[in-house]
Biopython code that builds the backbone (N, CA, C, O; Angstrom):
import numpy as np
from Bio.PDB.StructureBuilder import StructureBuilder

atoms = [
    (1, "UNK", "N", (15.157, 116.105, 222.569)),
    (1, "UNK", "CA", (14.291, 116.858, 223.464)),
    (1, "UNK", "C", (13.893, 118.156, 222.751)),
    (1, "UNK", "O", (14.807, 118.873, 222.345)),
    (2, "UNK", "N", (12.406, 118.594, 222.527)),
    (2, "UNK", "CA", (12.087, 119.574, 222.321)),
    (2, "UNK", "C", (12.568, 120.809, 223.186)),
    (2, "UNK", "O", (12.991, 120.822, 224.341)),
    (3, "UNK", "N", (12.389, 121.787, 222.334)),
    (3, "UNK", "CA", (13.023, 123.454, 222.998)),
    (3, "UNK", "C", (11.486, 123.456, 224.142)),
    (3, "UNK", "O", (11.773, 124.301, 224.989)),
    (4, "UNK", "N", (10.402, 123.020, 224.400)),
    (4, "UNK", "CA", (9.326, 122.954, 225.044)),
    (4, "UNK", "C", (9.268, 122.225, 226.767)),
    (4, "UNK", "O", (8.731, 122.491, 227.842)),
    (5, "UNK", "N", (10.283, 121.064, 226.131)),
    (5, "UNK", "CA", (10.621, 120.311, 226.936)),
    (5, "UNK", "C", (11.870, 121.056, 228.068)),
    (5, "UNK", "O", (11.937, 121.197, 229.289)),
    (6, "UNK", "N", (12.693, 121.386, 226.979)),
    (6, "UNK", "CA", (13.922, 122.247, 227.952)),
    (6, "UNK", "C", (13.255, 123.695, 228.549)),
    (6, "UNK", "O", (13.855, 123.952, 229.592)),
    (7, "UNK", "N", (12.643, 124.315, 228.377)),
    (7, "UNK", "CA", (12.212, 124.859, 229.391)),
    (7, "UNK", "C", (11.005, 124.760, 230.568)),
    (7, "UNK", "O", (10.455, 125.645, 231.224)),
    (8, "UNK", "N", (10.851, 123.424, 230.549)),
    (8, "UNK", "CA", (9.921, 123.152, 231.458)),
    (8, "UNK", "C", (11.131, 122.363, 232.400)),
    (8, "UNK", "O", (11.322, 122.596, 233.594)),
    (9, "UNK", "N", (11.800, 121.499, 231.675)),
    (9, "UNK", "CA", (12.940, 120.681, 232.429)),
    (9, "UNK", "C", (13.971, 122.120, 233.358)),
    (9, "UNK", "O", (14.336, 121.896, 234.512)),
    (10, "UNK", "N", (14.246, 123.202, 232.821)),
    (10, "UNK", "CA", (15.276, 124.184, 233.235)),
    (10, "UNK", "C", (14.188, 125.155, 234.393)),
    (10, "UNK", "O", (14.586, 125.715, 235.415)),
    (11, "UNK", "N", (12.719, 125.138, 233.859)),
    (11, "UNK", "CA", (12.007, 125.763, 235.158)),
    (11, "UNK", "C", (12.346, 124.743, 236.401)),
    (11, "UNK", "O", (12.953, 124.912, 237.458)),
    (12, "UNK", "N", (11.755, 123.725, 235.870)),
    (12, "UNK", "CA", (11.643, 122.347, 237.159)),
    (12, "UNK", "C", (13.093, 122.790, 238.274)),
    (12, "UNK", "O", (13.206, 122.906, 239.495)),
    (13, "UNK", "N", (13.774, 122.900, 237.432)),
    (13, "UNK", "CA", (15.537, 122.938, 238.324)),
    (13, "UNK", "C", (15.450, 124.536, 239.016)),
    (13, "UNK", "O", (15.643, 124.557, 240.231)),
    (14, "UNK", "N", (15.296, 125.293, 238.636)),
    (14, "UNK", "CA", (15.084, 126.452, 238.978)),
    (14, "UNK", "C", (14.682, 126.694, 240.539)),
    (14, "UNK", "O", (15.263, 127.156, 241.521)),
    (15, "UNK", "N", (13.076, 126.012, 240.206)),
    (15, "UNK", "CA", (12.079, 126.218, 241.527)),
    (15, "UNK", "C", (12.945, 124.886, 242.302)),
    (15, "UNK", "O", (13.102, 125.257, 243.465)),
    (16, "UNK", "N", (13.527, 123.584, 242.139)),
    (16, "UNK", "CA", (14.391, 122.865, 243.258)),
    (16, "UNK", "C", (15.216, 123.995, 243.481)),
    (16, "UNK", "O", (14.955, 124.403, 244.613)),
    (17, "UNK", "N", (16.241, 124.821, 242.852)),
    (17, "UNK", "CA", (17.186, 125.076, 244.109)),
    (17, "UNK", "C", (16.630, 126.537, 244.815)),
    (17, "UNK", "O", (17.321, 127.124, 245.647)),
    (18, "UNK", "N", (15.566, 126.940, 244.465)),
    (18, "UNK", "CA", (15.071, 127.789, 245.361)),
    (18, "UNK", "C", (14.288, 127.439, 246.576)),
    (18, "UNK", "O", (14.104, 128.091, 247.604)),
    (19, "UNK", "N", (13.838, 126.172, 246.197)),
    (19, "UNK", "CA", (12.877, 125.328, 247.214)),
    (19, "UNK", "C", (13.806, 124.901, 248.589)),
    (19, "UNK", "O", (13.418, 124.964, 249.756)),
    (20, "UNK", "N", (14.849, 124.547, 248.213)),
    (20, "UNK", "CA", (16.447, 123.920, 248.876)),
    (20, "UNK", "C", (16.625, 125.286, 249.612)),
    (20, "UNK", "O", (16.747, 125.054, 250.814)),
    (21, "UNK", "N", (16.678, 126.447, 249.380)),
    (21, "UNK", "CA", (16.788, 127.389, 250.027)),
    (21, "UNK", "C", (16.106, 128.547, 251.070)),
    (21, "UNK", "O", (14.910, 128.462, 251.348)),
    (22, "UNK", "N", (16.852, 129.507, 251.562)),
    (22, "UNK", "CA", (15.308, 129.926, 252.704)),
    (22, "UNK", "C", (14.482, 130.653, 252.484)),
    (22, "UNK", "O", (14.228, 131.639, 253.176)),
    (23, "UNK", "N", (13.751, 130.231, 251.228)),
    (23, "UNK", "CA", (13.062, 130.537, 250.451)),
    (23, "UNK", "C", (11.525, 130.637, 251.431)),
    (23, "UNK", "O", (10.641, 131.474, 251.246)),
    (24, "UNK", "N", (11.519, 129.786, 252.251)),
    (24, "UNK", "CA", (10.193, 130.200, 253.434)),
    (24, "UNK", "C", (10.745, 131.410, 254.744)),
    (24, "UNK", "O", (9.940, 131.637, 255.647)),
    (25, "UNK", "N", (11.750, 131.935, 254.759)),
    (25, "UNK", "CA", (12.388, 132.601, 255.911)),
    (25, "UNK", "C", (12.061, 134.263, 254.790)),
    (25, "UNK", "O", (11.379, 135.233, 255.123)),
    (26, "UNK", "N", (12.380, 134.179, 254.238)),
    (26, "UNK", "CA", (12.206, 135.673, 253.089)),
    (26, "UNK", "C", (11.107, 135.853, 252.580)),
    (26, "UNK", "O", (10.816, 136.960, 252.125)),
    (27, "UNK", "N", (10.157, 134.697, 252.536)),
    (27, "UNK", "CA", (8.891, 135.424, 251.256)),
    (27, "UNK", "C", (8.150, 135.844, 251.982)),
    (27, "UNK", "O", (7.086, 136.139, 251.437)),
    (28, "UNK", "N", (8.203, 136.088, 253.340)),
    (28, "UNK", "CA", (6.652, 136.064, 254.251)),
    (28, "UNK", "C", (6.648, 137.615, 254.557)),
    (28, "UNK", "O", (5.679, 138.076, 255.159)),
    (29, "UNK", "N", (7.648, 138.412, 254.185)),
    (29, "UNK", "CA", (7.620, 139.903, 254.304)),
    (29, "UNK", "C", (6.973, 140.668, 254.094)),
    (29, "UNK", "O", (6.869, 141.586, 254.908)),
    (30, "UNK", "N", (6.051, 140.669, 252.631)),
    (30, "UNK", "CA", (5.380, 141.626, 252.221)),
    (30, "UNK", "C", (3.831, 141.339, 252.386)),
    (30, "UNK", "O", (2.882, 142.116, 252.482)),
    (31, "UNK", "N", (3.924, 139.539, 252.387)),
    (31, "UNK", "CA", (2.406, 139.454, 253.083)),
    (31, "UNK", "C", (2.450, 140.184, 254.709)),
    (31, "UNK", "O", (1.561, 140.878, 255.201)),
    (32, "UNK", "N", (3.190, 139.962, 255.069)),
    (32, "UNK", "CA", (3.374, 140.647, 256.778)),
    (32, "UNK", "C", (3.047, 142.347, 256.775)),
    (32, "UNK", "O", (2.208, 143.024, 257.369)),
    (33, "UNK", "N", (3.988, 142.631, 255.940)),
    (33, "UNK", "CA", (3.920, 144.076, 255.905)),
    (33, "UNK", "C", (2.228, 144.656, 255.234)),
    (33, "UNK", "O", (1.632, 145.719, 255.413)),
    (34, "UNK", "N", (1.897, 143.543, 254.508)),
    (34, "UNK", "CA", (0.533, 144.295, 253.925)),
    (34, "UNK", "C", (-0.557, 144.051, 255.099)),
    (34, "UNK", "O", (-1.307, 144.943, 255.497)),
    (35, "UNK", "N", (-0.546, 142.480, 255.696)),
    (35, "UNK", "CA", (-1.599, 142.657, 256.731)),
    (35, "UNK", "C", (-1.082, 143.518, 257.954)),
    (35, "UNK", "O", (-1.995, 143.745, 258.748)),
    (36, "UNK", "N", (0.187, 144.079, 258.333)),
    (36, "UNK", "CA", (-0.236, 145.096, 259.123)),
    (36, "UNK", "C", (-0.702, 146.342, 258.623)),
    (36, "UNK", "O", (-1.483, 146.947, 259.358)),
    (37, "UNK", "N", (-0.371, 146.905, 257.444)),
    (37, "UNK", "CA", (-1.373, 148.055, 256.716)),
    (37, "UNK", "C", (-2.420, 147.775, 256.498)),
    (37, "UNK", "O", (-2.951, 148.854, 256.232)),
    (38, "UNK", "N", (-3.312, 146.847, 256.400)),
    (38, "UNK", "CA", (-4.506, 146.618, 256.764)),
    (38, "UNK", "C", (-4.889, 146.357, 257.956)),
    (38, "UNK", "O", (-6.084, 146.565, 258.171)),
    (39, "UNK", "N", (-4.060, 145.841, 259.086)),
    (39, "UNK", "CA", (-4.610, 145.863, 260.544)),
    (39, "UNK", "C", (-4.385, 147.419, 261.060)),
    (39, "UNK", "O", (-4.938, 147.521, 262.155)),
    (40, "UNK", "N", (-3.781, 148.646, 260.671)),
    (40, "UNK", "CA", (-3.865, 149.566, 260.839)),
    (40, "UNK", "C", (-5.270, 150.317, 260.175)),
    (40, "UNK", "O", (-5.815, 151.029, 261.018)),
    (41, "UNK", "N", (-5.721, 150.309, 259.312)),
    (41, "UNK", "CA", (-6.790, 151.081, 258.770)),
    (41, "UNK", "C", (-7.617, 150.150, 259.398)),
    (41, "UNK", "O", (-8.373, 150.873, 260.046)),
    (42, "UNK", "N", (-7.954, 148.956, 259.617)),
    (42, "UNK", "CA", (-9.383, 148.642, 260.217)),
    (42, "UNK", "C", (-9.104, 149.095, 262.168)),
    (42, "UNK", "O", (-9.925, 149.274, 263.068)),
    (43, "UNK", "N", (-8.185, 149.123, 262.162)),
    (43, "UNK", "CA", (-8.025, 150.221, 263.448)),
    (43, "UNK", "C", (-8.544, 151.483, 263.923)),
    (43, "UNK", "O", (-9.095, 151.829, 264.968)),
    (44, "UNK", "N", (-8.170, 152.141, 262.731)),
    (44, "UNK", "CA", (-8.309, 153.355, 262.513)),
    (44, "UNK", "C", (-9.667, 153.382, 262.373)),
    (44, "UNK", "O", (-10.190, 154.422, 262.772)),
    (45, "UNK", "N", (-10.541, 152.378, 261.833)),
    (45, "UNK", "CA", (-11.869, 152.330, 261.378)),
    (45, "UNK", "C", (-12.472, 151.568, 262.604)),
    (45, "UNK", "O", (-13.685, 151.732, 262.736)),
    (46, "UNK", "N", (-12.035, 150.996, 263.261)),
    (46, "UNK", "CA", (-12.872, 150.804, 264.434)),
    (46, "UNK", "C", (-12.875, 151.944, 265.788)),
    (46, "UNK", "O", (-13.558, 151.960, 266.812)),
    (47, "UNK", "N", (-11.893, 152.782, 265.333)),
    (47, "UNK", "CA", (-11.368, 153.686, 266.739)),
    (47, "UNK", "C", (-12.281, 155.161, 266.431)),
    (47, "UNK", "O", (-12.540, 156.032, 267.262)),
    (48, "UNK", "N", (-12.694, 155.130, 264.884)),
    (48, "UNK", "CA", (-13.711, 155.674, 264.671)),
    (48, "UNK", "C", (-15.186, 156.224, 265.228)),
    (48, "UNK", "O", (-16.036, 155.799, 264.446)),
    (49, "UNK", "N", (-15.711, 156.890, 266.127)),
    (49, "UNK", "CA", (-16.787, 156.812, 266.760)),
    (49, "UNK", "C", (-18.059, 157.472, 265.650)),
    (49, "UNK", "O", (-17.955, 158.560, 265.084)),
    (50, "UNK", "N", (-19.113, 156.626, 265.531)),
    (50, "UNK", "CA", (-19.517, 156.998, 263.942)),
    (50, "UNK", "C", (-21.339, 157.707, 265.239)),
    (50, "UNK", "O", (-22.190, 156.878, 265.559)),
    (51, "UNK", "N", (-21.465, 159.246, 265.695)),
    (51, "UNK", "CA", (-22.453, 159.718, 266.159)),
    (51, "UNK", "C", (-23.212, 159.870, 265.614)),
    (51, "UNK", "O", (-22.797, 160.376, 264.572)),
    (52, "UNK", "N", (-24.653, 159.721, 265.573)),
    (52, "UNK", "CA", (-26.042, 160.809, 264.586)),
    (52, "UNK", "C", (-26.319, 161.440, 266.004)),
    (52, "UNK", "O", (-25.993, 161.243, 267.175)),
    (53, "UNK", "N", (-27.066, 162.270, 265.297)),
    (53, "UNK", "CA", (-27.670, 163.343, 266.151)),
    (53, "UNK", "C", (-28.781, 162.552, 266.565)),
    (53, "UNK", "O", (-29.086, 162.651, 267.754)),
    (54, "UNK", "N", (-29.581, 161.640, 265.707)),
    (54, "UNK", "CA", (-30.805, 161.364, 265.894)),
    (54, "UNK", "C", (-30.793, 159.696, 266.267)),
    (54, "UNK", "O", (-31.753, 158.929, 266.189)),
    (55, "UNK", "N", (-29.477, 159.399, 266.675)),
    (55, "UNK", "CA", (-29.288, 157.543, 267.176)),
    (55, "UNK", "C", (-29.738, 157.337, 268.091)),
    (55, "UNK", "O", (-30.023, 156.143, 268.177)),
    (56, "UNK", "N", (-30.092, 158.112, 269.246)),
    (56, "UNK", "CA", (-30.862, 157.562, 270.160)),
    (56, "UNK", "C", (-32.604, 157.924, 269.877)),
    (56, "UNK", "O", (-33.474, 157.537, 270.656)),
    (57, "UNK", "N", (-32.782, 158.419, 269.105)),
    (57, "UNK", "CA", (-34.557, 158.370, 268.440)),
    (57, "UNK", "C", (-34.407, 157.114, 267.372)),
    (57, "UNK", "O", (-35.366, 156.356, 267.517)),
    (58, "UNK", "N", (-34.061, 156.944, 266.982)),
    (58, "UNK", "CA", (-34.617, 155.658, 265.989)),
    (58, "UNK", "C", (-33.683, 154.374, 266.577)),
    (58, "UNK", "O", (-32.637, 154.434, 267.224)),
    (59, "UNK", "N", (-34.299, 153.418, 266.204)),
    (59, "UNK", "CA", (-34.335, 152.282, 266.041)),
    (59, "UNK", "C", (-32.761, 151.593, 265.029)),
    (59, "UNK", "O", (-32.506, 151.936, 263.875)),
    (60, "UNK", "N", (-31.957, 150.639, 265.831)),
    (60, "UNK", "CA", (-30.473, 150.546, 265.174)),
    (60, "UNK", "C", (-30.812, 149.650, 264.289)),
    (60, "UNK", "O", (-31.418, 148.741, 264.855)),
    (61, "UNK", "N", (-30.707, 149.475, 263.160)),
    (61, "UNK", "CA", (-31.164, 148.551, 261.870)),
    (61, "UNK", "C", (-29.958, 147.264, 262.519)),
    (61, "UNK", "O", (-29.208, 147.387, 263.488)),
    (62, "UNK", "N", (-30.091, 146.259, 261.746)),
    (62, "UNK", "CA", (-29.101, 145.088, 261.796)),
    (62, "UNK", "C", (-27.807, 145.010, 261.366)),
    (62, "UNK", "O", (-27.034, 144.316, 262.026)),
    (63, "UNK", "N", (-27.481, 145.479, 260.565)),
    (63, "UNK", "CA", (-26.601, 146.333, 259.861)),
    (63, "UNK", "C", (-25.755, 147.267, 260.945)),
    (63, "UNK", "O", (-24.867, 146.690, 261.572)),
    (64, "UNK", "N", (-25.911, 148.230, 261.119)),
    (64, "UNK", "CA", (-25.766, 148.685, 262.328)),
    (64, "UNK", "C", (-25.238, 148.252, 263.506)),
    (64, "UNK", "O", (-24.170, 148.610, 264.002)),
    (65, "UNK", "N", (-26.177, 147.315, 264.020)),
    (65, "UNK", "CA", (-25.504, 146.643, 264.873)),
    (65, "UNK", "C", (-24.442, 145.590, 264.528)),
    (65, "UNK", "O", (-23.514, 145.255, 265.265)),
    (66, "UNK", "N", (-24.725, 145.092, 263.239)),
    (66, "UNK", "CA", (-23.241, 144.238, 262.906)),
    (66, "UNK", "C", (-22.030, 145.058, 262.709)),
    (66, "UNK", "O", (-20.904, 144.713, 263.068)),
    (67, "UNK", "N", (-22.401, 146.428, 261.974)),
    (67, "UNK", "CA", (-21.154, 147.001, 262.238)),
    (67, "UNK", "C", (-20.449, 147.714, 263.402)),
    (67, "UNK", "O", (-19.278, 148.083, 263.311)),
    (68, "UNK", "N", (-21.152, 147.883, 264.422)),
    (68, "UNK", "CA", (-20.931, 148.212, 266.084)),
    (68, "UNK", "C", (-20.237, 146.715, 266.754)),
    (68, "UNK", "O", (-19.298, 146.795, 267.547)),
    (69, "UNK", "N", (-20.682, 145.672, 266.432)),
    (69, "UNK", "CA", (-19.932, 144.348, 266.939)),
    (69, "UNK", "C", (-18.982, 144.264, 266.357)),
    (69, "UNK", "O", (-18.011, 143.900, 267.020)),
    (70, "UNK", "N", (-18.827, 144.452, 265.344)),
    (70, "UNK", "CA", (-17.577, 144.090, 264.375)),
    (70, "UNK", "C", (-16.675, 145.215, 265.058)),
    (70, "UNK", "O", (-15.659, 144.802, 265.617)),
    (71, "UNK", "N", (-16.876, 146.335, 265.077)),
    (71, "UNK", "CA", (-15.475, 146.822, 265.804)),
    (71, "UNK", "C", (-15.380, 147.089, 266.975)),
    (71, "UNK", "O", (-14.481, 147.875, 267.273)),
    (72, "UNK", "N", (-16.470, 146.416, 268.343)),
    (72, "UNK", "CA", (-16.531, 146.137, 269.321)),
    (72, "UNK", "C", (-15.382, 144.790, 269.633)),
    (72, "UNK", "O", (-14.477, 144.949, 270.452)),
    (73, "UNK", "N", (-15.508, 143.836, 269.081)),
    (73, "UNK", "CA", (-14.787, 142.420, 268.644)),
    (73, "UNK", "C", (-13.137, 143.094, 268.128)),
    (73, "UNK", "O", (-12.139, 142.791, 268.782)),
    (74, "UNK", "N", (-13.044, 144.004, 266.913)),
    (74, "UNK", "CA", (-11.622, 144.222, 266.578)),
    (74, "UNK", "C", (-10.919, 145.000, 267.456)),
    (74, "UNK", "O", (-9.690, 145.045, 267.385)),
    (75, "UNK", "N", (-11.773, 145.860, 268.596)),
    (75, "UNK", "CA", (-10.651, 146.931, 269.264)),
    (75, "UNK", "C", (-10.578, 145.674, 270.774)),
    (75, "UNK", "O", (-9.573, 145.572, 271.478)),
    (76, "UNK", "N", (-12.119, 144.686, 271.030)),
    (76, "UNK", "CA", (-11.317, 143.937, 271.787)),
    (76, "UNK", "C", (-9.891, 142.391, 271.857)),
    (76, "UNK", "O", (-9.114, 141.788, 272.598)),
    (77, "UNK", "N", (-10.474, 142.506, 270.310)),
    (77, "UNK", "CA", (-8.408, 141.383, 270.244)),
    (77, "UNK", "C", (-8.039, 141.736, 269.260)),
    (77, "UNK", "O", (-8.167, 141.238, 268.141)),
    (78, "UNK", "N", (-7.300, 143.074, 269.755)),
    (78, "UNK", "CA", (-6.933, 143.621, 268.523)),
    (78, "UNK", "C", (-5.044, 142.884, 269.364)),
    (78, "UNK", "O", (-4.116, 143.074, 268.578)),
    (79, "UNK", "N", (-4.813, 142.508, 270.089)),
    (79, "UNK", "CA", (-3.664, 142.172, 270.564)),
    (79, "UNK", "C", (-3.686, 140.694, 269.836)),
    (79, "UNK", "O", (-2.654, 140.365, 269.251)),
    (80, "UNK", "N", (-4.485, 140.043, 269.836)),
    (80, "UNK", "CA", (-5.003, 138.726, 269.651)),
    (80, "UNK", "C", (-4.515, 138.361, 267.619)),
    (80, "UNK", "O", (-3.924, 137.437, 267.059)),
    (81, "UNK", "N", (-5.304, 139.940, 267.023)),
    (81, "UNK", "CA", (-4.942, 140.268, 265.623)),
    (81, "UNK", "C", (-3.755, 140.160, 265.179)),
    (81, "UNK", "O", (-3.352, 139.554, 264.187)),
    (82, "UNK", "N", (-2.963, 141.022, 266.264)),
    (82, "UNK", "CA", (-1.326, 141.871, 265.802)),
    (82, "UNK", "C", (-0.412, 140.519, 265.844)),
    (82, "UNK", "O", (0.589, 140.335, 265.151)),
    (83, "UNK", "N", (-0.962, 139.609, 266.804)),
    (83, "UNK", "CA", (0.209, 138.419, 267.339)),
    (83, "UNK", "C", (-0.087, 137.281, 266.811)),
    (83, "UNK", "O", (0.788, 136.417, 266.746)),
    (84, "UNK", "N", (-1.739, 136.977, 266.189)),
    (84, "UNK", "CA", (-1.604, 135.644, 265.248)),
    (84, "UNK", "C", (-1.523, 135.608, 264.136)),
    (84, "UNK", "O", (-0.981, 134.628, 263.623)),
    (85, "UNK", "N", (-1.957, 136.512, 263.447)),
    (85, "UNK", "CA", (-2.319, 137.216, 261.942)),
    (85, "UNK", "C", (-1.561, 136.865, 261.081)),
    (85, "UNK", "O", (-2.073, 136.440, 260.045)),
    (86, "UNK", "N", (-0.260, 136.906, 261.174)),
    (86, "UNK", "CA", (0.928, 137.277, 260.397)),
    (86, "UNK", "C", (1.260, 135.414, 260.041)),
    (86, "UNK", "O", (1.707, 134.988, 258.976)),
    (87, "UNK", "N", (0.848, 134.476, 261.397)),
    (87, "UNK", "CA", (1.421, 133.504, 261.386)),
    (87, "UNK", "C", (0.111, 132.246, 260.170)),
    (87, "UNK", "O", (0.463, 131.393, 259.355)),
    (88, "UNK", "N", (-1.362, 132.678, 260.572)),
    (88, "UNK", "CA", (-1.886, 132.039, 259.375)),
    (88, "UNK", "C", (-1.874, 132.638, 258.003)),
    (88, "UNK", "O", (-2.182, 131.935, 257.041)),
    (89, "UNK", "N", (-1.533, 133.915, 257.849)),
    (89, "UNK", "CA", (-1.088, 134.562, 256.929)),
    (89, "UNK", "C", (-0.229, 134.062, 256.033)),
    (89, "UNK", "O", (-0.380, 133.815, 254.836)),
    (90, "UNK", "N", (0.968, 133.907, 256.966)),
    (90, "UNK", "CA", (1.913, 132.935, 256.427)),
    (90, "UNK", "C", (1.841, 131.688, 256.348)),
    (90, "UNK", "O", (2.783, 131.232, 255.699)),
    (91, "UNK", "N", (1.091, 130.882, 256.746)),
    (91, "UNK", "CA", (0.525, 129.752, 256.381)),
    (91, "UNK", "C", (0.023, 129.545, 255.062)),
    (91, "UNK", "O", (0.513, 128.658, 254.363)),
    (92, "UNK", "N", (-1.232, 130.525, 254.502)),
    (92, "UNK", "CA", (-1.906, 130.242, 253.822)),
    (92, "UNK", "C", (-1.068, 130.631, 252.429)),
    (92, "UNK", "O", (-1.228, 129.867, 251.477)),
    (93, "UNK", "N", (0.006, 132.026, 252.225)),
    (93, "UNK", "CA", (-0.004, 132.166, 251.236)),
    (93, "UNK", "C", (1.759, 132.155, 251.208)),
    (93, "UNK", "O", (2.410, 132.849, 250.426)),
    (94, "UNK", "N", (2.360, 131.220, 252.228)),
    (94, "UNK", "CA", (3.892, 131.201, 252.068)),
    (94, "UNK", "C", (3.913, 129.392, 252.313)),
    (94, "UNK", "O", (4.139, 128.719, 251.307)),
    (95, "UNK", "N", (3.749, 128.893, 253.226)),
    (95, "UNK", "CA", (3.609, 127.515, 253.670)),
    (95, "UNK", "C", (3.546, 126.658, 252.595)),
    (95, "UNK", "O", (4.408, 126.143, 251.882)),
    (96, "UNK", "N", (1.520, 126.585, 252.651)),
    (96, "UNK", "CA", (0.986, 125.782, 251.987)),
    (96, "UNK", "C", (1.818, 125.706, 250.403)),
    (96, "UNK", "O", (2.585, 124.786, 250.121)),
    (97, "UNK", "N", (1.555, 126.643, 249.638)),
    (97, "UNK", "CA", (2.191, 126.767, 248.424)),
    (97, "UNK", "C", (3.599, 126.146, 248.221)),
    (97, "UNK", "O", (3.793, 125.386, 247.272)),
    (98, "UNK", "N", (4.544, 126.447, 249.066)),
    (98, "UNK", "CA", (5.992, 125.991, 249.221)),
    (98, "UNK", "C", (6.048, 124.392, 249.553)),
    (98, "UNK", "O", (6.873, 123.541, 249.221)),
    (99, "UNK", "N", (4.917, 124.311, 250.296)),
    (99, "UNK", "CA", (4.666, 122.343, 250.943)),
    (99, "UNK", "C", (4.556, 121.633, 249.422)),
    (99, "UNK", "O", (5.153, 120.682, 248.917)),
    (100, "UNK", "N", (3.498, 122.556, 248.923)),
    (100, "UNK", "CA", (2.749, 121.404, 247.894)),
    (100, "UNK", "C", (3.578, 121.595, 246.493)),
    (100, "UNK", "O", (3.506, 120.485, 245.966)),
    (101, "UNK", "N", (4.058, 122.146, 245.943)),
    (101, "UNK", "CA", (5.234, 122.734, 244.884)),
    (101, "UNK", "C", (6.683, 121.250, 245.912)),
    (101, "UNK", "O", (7.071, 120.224, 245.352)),
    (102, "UNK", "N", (6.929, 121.498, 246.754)),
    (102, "UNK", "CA", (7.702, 120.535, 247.185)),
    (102, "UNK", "C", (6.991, 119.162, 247.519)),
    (102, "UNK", "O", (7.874, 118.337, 247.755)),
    (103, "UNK", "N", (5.860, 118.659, 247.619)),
    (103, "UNK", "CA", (5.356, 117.504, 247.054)),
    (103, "UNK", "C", (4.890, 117.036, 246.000)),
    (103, "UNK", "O", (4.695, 115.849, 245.738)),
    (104, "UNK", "N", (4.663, 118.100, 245.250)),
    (104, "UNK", "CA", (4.704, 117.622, 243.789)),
    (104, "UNK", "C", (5.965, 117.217, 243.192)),
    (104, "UNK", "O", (6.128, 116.126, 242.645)),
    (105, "UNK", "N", (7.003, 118.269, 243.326)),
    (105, "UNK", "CA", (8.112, 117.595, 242.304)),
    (105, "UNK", "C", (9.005, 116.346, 243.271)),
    (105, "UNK", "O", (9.900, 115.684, 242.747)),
]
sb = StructureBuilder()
sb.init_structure("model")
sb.init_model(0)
sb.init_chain("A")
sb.init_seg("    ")
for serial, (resi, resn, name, xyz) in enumerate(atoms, 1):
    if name == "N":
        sb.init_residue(resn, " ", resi, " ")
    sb.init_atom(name, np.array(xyz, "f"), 0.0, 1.0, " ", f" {name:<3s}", serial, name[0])
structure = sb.get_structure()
């Protein structure tokens, strides 16, 4: 056996007994912790009240109004945010990865 071979054979064993372990109960922390620091600043950015002096003389571009819906929509499920978020979160970048790494080998 090549020295090439033994460390692909000694990774392979590696990622099994971490896979064997609660290796999905621990990794989902820091994705958690980062989307609530980002569900806090787009908070903060929707709780924002953005006035002109001159918004009720002109005309609201599209733009505008997408960004008035957009945090019309986040301050109304923002409960909706805090309580599913975390769980496709963890789906997408703790789950899936851990499923398919354990159907491959």
């Amino acid at each position: 056996i090549s020295s090439f071979q033994q460390v692909i054979q000694s990774a392979q064993a590696a990622i099994e007994l971490a896979l064997h372990g609660p290796v999905r109960s621990y990794v989902s922390i820091l994705p958690t912790y980062w989307y609530y620091l980002g569900c806090r600043s787009i908070f903060q950015w929707a709780s924002k009240d953005d006035n002109d002096s001159n918004a009720g003389n002109r005309q609201q571009s599209y733009t505008t109004n997408l960004v008035a819906y957009t945090k019309q929509f986040v301050l109304q499920k923002s409960t909706y945010l805090i309580s599913k978020g975390p769980v496709f979160l963890h789906a997408v970048t703790v789950a899936v990865p851990t499923d398919l790494s354990v159907w491959i080998i």
